[in-house]
C-alpha positions in Angstrom: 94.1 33.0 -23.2 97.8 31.4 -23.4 99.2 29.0 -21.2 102.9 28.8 -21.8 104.0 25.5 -19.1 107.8 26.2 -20.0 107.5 29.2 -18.3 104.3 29.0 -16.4 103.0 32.2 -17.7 99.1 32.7 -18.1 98.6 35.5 -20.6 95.2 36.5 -20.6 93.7 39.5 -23.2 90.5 41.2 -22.1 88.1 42.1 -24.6 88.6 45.9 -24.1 92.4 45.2 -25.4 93.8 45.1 -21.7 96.8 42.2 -21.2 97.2 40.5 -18.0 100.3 38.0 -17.5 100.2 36.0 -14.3 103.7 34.2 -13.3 105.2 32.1 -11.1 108.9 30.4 -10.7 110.5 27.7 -8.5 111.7 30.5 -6.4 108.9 31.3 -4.9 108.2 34.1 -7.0 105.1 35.9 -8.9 103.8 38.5 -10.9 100.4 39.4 -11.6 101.1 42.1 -14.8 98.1 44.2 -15.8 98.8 45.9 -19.1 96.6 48.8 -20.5 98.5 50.0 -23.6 102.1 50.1 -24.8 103.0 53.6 -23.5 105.0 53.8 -21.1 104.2 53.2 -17.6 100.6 52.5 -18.7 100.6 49.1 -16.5 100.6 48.1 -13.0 102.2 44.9 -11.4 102.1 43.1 -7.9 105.2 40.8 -7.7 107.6 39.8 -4.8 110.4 39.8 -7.6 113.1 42.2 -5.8 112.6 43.1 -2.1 114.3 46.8 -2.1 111.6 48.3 -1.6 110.5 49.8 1.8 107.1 48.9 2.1 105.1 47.4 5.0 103.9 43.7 2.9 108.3 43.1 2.2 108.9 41.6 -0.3 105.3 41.5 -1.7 104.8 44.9 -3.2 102.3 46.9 -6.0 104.0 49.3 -9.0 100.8 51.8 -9.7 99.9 52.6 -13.1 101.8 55.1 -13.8 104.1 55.5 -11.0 107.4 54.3 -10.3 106.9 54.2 -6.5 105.2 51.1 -5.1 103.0 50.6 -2.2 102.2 48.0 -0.4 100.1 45.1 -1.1 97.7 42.3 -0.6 99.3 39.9 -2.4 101.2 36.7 -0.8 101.9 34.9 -3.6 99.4 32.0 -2.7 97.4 31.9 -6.4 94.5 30.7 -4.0 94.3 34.3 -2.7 95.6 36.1 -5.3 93.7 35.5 -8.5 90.0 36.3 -6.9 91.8 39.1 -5.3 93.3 40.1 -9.0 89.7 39.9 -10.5 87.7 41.8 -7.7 90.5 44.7 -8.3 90.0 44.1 -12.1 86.5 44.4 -11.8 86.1 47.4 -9.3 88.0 49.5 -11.8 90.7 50.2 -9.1 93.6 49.0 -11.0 92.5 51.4 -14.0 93.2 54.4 -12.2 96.0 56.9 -12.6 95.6 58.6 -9.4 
């Protein structure tokens, strides 16, 4: 586990080789980044970074692994909520899957 306080990025590597980043800005945004390998689209993200996209949760939003489409999602951006909500998903298995 890094902390980087320059950036305030958490970068956290499971023991099965899976990368999570967790950030947040004085913008009021985050990221939660979930990364399974290097290929491409092999990750999935919650963030509130760009608000485009037409989902119920605006501007909070979840990029599937895999996908390019997001969905909606849980997240507020309140690290209070949103880590033990990041670690039940992590847990469940949920974020592994492709489909």
């Amino acid at each position: 586990m890094t902390l980087n306080l320059d950036s305030r990025k958490l970068h956290i590597v499971l023991s099965d080789g899976i990368e999570i980043y967790i950030i947040y800005n004085d913008h009021g945004e985050y990221g939660y980044n979930i990364l399974f390998s290097k290929l491409d689209l092999d990750r999935c993200r919650f963030d509130n970074y760009d608000d485009h996209w037409d989902v119920d949760s605006r501007p909070h939003h979840f990029h599937p692994r895999k996908k390019t489409e997001v969905e909606s999602s849980k997240m507020s951006g309140n690290p209070k909520d949103g880590i033990p909500y990041l670690n039940k998903m992590l847990k469940s298995g949920k974020l592994h899957k492709t489909e």
